[in-house]
C-alpha positions as CSV (number, residue, x, y, z in Angstrom):
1,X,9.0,-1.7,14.0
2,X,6.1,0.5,12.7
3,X,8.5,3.2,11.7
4,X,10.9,1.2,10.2
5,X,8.3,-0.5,8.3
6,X,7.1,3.0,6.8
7,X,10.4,3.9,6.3
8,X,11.3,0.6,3.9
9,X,7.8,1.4,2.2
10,X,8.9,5.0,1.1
11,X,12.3,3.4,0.1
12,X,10.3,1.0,-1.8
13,X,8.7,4.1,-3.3
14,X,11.4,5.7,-3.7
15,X,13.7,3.4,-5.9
16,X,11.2,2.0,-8.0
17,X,10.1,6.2,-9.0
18,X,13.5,6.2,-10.2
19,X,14.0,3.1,-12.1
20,X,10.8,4.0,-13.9
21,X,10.0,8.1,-14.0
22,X,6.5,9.3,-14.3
23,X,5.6,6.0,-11.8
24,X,2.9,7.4,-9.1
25,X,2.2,5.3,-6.1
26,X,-0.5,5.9,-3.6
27,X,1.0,5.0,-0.3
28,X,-1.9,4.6,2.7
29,X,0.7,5.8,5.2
30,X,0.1,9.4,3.6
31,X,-3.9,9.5,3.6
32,X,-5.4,12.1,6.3
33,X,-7.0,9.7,9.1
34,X,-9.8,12.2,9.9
35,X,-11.1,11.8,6.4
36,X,-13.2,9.7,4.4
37,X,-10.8,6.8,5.0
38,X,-12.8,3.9,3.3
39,X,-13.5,5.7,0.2
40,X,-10.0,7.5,0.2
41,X,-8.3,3.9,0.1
42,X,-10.5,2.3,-1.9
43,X,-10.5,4.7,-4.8
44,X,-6.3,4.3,-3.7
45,X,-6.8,0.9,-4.8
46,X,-9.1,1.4,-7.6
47,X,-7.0,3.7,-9.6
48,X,-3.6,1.4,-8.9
49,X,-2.5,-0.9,-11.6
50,X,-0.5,-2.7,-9.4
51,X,-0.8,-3.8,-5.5
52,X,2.1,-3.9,-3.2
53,X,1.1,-5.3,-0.4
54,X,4.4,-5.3,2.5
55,X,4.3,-7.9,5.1
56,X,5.2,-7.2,8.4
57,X,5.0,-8.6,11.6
58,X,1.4,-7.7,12.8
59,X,-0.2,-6.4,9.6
60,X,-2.8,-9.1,9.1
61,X,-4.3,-7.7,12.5
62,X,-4.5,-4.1,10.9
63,X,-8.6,-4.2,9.7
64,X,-7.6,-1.9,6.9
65,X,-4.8,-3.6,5.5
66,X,-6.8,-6.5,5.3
67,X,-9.5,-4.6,3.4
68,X,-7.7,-3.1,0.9
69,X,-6.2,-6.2,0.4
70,X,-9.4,-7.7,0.0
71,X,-10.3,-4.8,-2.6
72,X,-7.0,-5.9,-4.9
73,X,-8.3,-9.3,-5.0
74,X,-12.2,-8.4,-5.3
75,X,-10.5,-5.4,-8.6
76,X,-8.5,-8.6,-10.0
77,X,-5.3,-6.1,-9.1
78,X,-1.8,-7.6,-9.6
79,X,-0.5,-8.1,-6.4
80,X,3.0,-7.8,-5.5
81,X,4.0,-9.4,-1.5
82,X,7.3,-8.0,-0.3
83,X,8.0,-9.5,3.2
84,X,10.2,-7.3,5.7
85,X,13.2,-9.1,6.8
């Protein structure tokens, strides 16, 4: 399921870079692990216009997902929910 949830997010990435060229997306599945992760995805969030959070099963137990959705909320981000199906 995890794979084929990080596939569907670089899809996601994918199609909407070529409806609208020049879009750039941070995507958390790309961020080194061994780095400063907090400050790495919160300045990910900080510099995003937009929030896509994607649902799938077992994400609200990920601590990090949870706080950098806690981040769009607490930046007043525009959040976008896309539910895997």
């Amino acid at each position: 399921l995890q794979r084929n949830a990080q596939d569907a997010v670089i899809s996601l990435q994918m199609f909407l870079q070529q409806a609208h060229p020049g879009l750039r997306a941070f995507i958390d599945i790309d961020v080194d692990m061994k780095g400063d992760l907090t400050g790495t995805l919160r300045e990910g969030v900080r510099t995003s216009r937009n929030f896509v959070f994607f649902i799938t099963d077992g994400i609200l137990e990920s601590q990090w997902c949870l706080q950098e959705l806690r981040w769009a909320v607490e930046m007043d981000k525009n959040i976008v929910l896309v539910r895997e199906t």
